[in-house]
N, C-alpha and C positions, 0 to 999 in steps of 0.2 A: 847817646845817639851819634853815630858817624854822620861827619860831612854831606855824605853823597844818599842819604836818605833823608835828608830837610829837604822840604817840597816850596816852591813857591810858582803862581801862577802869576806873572805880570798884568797889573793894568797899561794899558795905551802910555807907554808917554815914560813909564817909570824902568830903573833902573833892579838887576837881579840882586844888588845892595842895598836898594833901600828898601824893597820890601823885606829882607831879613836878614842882620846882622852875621858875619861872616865865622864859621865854622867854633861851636865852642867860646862865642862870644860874650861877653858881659853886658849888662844893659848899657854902657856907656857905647859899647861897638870894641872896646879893646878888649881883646884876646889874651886869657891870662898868662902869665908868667911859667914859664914851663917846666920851674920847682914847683910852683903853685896847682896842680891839677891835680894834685889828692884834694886840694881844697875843698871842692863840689861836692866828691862825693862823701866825705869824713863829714859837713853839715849834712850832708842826704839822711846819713845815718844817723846823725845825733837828735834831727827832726821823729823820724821817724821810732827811733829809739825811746825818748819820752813820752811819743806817742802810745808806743808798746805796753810801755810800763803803766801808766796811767789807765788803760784800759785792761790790762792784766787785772790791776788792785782792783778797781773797780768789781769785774768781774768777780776774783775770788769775793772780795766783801758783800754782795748783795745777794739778796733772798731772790728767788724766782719772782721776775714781774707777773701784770696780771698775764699776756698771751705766753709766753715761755713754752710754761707746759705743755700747752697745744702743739705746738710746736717739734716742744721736745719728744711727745709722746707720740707725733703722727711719724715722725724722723725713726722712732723706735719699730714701731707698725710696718713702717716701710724697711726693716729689714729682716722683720721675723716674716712676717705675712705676704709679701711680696705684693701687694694693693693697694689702688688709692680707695681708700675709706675715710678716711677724717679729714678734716677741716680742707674741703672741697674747692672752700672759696678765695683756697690761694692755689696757683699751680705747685709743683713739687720740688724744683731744681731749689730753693732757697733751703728744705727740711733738708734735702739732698745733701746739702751740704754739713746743715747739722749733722746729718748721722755720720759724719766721718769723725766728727769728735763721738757721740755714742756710741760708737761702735768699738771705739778704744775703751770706754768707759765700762760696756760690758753690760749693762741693764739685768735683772733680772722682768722678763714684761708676762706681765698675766696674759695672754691674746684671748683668756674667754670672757675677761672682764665685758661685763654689757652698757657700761655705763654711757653716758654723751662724750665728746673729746674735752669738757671742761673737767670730768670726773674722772676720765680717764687718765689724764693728765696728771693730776690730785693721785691717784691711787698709784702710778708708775712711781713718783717722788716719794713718796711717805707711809706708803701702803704696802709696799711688795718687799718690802726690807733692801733697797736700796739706800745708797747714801746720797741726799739732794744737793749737799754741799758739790760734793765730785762732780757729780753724774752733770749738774750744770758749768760747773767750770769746765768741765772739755767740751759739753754744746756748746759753751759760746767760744772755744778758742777758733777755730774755723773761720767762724767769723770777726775774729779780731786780724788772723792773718790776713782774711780779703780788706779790712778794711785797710789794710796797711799799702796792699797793692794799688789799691787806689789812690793811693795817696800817689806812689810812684808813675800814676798816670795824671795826676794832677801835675805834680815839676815835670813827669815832658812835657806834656803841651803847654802850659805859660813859656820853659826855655824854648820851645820852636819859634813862640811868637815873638817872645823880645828879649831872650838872652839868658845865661844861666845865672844871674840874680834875680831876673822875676820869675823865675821856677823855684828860687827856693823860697822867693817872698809869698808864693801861691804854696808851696809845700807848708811855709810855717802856719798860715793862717787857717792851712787845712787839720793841720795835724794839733793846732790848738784851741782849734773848735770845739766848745764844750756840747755842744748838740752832737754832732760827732763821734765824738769820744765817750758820751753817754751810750747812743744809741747802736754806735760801731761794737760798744763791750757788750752787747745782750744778742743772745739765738735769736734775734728779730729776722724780719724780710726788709726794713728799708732801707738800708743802706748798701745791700748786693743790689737791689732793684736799681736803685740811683746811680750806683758805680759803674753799669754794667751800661745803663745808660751814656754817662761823660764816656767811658771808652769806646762805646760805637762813634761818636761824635767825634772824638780825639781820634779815632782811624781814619771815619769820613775825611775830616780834612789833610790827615797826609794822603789819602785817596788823589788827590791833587795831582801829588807828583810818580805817585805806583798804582795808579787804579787799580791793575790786574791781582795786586799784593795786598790791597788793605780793603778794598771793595769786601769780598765775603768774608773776612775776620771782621768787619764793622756790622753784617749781617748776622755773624755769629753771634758778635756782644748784644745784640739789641734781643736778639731770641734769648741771651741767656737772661736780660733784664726781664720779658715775658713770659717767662716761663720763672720767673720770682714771686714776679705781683702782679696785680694785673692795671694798677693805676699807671703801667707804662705805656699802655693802649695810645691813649691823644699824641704821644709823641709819634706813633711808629709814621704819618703823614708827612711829618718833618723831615724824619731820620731819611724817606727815602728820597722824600725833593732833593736832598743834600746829596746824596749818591749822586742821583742824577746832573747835580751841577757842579759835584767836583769830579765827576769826568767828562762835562760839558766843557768845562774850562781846560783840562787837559789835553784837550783832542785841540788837533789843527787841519787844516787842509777842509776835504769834503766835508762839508754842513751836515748833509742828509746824513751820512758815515755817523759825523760824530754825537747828533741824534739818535740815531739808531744804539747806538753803544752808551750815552747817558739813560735810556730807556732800559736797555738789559742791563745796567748798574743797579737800579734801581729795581728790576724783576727779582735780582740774583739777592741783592740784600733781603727783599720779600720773603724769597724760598729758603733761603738761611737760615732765619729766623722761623718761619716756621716747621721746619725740619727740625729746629733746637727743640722747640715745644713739645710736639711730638718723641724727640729723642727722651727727653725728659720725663714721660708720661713711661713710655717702654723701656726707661733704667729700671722705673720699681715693679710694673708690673708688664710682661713682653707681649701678655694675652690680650691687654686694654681691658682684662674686664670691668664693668661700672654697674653698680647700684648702689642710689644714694641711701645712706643711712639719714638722714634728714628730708625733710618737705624741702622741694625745690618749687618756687613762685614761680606760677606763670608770668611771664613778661610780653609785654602785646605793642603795638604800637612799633615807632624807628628802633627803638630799641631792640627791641624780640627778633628785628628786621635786621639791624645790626648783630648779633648773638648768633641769629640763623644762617650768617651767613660767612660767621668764620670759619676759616679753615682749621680749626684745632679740633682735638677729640671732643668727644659728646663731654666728658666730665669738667674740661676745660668751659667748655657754653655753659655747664647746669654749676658751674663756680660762679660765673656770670651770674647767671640770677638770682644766686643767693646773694650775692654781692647788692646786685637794683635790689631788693628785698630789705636788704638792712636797710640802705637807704631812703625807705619811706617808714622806716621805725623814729619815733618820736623822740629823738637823743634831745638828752640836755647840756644846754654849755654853760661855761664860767668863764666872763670875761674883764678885768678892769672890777671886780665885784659884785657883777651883775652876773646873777643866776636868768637861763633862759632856756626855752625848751627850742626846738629845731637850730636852726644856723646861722650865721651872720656870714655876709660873703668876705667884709673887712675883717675876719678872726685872722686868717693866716699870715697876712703882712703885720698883723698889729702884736700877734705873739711872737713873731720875726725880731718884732722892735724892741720886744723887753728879753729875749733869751739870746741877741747877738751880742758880741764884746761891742763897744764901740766904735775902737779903731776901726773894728772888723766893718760895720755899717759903713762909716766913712771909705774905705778903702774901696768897696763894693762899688759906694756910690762914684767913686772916681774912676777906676776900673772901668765901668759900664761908659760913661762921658769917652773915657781914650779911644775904646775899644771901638769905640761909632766916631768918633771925631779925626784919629789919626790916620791919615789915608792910607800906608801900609801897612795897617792893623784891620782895615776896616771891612777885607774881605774873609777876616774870623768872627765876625759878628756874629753871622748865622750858624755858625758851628758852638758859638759860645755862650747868648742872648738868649734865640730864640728859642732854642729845646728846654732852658730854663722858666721861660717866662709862658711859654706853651703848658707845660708840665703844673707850672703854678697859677696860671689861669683854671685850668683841669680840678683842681684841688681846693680853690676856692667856692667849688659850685657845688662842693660835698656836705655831705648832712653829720656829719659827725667832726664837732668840734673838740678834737680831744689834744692833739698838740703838733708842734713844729715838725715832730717825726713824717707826717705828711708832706713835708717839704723841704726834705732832708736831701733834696738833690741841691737846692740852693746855695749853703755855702759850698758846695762843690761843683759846683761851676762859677762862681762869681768870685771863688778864691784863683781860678783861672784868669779873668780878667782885671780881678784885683790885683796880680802880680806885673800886669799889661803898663799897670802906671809907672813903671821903671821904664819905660821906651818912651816916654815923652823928654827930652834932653833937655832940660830945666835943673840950673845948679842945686834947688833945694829939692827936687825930687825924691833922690834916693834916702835924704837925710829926714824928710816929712815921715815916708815909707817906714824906715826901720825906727821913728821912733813910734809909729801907730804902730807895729807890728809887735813891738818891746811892748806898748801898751794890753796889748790883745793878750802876749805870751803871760803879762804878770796879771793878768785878771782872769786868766785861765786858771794860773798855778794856785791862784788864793783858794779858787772851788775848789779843788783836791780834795779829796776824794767823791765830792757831791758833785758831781756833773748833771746829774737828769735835774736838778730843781736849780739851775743857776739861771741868775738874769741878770743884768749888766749892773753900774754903779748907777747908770740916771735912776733906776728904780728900786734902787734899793738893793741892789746882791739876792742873795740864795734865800737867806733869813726871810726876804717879804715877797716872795716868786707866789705863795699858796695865799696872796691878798688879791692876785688880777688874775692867775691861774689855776686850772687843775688839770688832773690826771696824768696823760704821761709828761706833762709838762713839768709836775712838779713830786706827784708822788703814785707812782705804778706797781705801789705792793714791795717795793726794792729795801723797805729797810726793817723788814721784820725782825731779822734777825741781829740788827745792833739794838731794836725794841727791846729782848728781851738781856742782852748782856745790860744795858741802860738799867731793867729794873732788877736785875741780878745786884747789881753796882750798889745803886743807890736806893734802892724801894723794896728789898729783899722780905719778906712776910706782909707787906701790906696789900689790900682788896684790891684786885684789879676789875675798872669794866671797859671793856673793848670794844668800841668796832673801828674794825682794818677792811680797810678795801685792798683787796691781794686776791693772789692764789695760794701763797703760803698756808702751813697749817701752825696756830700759835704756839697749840699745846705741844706739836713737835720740836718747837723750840724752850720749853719747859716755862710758859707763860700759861697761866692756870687763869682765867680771866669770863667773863660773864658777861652778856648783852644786855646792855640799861636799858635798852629801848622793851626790853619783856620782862621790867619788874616793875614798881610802883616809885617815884620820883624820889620820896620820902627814904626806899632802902638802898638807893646808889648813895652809898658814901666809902670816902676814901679816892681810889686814883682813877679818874675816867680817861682814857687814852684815847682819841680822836683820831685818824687818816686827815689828812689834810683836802685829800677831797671829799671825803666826806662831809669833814668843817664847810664846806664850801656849797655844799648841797644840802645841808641839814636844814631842814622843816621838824614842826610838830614837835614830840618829846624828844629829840634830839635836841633841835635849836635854844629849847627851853633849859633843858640841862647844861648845855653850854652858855648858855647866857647865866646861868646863875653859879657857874664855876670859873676857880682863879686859874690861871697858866702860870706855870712852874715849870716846864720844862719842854725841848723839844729832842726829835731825835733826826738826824740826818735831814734836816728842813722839809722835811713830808712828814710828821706825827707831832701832833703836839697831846702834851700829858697834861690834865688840870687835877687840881686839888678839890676835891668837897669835903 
């Protein structure tokens, strides 16, 4: 970032140096040594480089989770068919992006297949003589690139606020985030959604100093965040207050003027954004046309009120209510080892607390203290806090407790202001910092290559994640295919009986195996293989069968194998 594009707006009374440290600064306020300036960017890249790699392996090594498919196969749809037909209840711009890896990949796609988009999906992967292995490692590369970019928007904005060590303390903590780097390596939606989010916020606030310049590219990012998912909705209130008072604060002179202009900031980021969603709908199909292949719920009440009255296309509203629809389905959650049916509003922070590093917790928590306590920090609060804590209010009030992926914008934004604690000028600051940060990086590297089932050392690591959690938290169908090298390895002609919770298909991985739950108690013997959320949700002849068998083995901390 050059000089002359850091933005700062003065409070009453303060100097243009002490709200932000001078050109290419360090957290300390000195400006590095001027052999030293490959410095920054040779750690940018070494960040981000491990990053890469970690979520490459990842990706080549896992089976298709449970949504992938959907995913993959509507991203396919959308380039043979030119329509939005599948899975409604996300906008498009997120498969959008998958299909630039599928479209490399080359698919062969049945389009007369009749199937649902869960079967469709099933049948694109393993049915059409495609190879799943491939065809999924370039869907998710896409997305492994955007996550990376984001990361590169997490170091700027921590260096605008406090220097370029706390950009790289907020790049490391990002980039070795094992939530992240789990859900960054998979065709998923949440992490464009989330990213797309901190980069509207990360414009807004240089908005500050270039309104004219960052105003509608903060527009843009928010529309591309909505046109992802659509749990970025509760934010869009914020994103625009923000507009509007970072070129409230920018303006001088005439009041009314500079009213009038924080008011069309906020108009403009509006239109932006919805122009993106729109744009997004008429990449795949230019006609708009829509008819749902699915029942769409009617929705009645503020809600139907709300729906009725966006300004997106019709297929974007009737995504909407398939979405409030799910949400009065009777999901069941696992939490702490309590099996339960609807929601708990304390799930999200409390799976927060078992799937973050710990430094990483601590640092948040201090982060947040500077960020609101240090008075030339404290006008990024609202750019850094609140769209967090907005977003994960929003997410606690949802019915389906399935994992931290819901709140996968958090440590990306709070590794933002986790970097902020390098501007508090306290001699053990930096030295507290880089060794919680050391702590984070080597509790990251131990999970290698198991990222989706990791939880910290207070709880036990990876191994005990599938005692207090389930589903994406710990096992989302991703290790079918070390399932079956595992019983290639070691259990090579012995009975297999299975049940996986996935989309995989076993037999495609040469796992020849049988459903205990459809024979008589008495003829399951030999190897019973269990999903770990299953484990977690088993009743009746399941529970029974597992209670009266021994564990022998696990595979990738999501399947355990018992012996009868």
């Amino acid at each position: 970032m050059m000089a002359h594009e850091q933005h700062s707006v003065l409070e009453p009374g303060t100097r243009d140096d002490e709200e932000h440290p001078p050109p290419r600064a360090t957290a300390t306020g000195k400006a590095p040594r001027p052999g030293r300036r490959w410095l920054v960017p040779l750690l940018v890249v070494v960040l981000l480089g491990q990053m890469a790699a970690a979520m490459v392996t990842t990706a080549v090594q896992q089976t298709p989770t449970i949504d992938e498919p959907i995913y993959v196969a509507t991203a396919a749809d959308y380039l043979h068919e030119h329509r939005v037909r599948l899975n409604p209840e996300h906008p498009p711009l997120g498969k959008l992006v998958v299909a630039a890896g599928v479209a490399i990949a080359g698919p062969h796609v049945d389009t007369s297949y009749k199937g649902d988009q869960s079967r469709f999906g099933r049948h694109l992967l393993y049915e059409s003589g495609n190879d799943p292995w491939r065809l999924m490692f370039w869907a998710r590369l896409p997305m492994i690139v955007l996550t990376l970019l984001f990361g590169l928007v997490v170091f700027a904005f921590a260096r605008e606020l406090a220097g370029a060590a706390a950009g790289l303390a907020a790049l490391a903590l990002y980039a070795f985030s094992p939530d992240v780097i789990a859900q960054g390596s998979l065709a998923t939606l949440d992490v464009p959604a989330a990213g797309f989010v901190l980069t509207s916020a990360w414009l807004l606030w240089r908005a500050r100093r270039r309104p004219r310049l960052y105003v509608p590219w903060a527009g843009v990012a928010l529309g591309a965040g909505l046109a992802t998912k659509m749990n970025v909705l509760p934010v869009v209130p914020v994103l625009l207050a923000l507009a509007a008072w970072s070129v409230w604060r920018a303006g001088s002179g005439d009041r009314r003027r500079t009213l009038v202009r924080a008011a069309t900031a906020a108009l403009v980021v509006g239109a932006a954004a919805v122009a993106v969603v729109w744009t997004s709908y008429l990449a795949v199909d230019p006609w708009l046309r829509w008819s749902p292949g699915q029942q769409v719920p009617a929705v009645h009440g503020l809600k139907g009120l709300i729906v009725q009255l966006l300004p997106f296309p019709e297929a974007y509203r009737d995504g909407m209510r398939i979405q409030f629809g799910l949400e009065d389905y009777p999901w069941q959650g696992f939490l702490f080892g309590h099996l339960y049916t609807g929601s708990r509003w304390y799930y999200l922070p409390a799976a927060l607390l078992v799937k973050t590093p710990l430094g990483m917790l601590a640092l948040w928590a201090a982060g947040a203290v500077v960020v609101v306590a240090v008075r030339r920090l404290r006008p990024a609060a609202p750019y850094v806090l609140v769209p967090a804590g907005v977003l994960l209010a929003a997410a606690m009030t949802g019915a389906r407790d399935f994992g931290t992926r819901y709140a996968i914008f958090v440590p990306m934004f709070l590794a933002v202001a986790a970097g902020c604690v390098l501007a508090v000028r306290w001699r053990w600051a930096p030295l507290v910092t880089g060794a919680l940060v050391l702590f984070v990086a080597v509790s990251s590297l131990r999970t290698f290559p198991y990222y989706l089932p990791y939880s910290n050392e207070a709880f036990g690591g990876p191994v005990k994640t599938h005692l207090r959690l389930h589903d994406s938290n710990v096992d989302w169908g991703q290790d079918l295919g070390r399932l079956a090298d595992r019983l290639h390895e070691r259990y090579r002609g012995q009975r297999i009986w299975l049940v996986y919770k996935g989309s995989g298909v076993p037999s495609y991985y040469g796992i020849d195996a049988s459903d205990p739950r459809k024979a008589p108690p008495r003829q399951v013997r030999g190897l019973l293989v269990v999903s770990d959320s299953a484990v977690a949700k088993a009743q009746g002849r399941l529970a029974a069968l597992i209670d009266s068998s021994h564990p022998i083995d696990e595979v990738g901390h999501s399947i355990t194998i018992y012996r009868r």
